[in-house]
N, C-alpha and C positions, 0 to 999 in steps of 0.2 A: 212323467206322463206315459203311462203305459204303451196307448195308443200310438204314438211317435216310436217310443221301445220297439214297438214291436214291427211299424209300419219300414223302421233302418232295419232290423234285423234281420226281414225278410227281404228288402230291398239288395242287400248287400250280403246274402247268402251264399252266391256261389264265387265270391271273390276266395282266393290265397288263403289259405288260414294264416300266412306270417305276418300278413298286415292289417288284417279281418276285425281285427278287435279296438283298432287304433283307431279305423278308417269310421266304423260304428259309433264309437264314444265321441269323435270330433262332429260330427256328422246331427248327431243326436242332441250334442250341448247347442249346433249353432239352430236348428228346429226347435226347442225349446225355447231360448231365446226370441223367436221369429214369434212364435204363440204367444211370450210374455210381452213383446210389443204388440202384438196386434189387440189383444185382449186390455193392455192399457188404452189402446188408439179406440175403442168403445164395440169391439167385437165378444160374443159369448166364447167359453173357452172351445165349446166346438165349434165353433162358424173358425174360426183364429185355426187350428188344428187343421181343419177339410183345407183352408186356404193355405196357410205352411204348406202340406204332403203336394197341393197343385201346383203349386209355383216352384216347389222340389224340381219335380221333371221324374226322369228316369234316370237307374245307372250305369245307360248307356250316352246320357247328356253330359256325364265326368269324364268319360274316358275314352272319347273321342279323338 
């Protein structure tokens, strides 16, 4: 899902580059996941998507 791709990679840009790419891919599988539930639980894949990225928060909600 591109949209998710791109919504972590922006999210998580100005992190490390030595943990940058780990933190991205984990981050990104449990979003997609999150979209493939909500989308079974009877949501379109965008309604499923806009709700994922809001319930995300910020990446300043991690690393507090």
């Amino acid at each position: 899902m591109k949209k998710i791709d791109n919504f972590v990679r922006n999210t998580f840009k100005d992190l490390p580059k030595n943990n940058r790419e780990e933190i991205i891919s984990l981050v990104t599988v449990t979003l997609v996941e999150k979209v493939e539930d909500l989308v079974e639980s009877g949501l379109t894949e965008i309604e499923a998507i806009d709700k994922a990225v809001v319930e995300f928060g910020t990446v300043e909600d991690y690393f507090e």
